[in-house]
N, C-alpha and C positions, 0 to 999 in steps of 0.2 A: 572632721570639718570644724572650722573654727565658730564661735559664737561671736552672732554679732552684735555690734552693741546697741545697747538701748538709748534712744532718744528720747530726748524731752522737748514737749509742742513749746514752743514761744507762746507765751500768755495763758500759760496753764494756772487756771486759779480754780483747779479741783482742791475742796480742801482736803489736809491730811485724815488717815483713821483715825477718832480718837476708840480706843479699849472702853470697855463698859466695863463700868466698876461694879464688880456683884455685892450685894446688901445680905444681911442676913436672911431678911424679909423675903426677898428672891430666891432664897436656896429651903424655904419651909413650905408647905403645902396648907391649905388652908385648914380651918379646924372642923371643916364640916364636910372636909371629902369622904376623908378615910369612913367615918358611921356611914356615907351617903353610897359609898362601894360598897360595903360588906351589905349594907341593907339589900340592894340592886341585887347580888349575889342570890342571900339569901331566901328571897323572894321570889325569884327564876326557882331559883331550885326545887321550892316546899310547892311553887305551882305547876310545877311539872311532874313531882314526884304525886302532888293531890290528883293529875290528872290521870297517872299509870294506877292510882290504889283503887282509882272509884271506877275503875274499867272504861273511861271517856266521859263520864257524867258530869264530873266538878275540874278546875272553878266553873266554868262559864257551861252549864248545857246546851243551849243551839251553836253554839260556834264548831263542835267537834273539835278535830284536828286542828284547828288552829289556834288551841288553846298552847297547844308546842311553839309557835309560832310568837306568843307573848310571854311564854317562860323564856323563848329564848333572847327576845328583847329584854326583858329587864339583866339578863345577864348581859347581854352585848353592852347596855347603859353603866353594868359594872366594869365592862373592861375597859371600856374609853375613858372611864372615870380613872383607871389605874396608869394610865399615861401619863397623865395629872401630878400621879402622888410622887413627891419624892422625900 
């Protein structure tokens, strides 16, 4: 089947694309991501790993189980953080 062709509207004043010119600056991540991930990481971790050693007692004793539940936030804060980084 043939292609047909393309018209252009009378009084078309879309204007063209202009290309975005990338900077150096745009292609670095800032300087307080990357310590700001690994810390998030870290932190999840040692609170989740303090909450398996103390058998449920630490960090936080009334919260119980939901001490899992901000181990695993501070990691989630680290992964969103690593979207970030390039």
């Amino acid at each position: 089947m043939p292609k047909s062709r393309l018209r252009k509207k009378k009084g078309d004043n879309r204007p063209d694309l202009v290309a975005h010119e990338t900077t150096s600056q745009d292609l670095e991540s800032p300087s307080w991501l990357a310590p700001t991930m690994i810390a998030n990481f870290m932190i999840g971790l040692v609170w989740i790993v303090t909450f398996y050693v103390t058998q449920t007692q630490y960090p936080i004793p009334n919260i119980g189980a939901w001490n899992m539940v901000v181990g695993f936030a501070f990691i989630g804060v680290g992964f969103s953080l690593a979207t970030r980084w390039r």
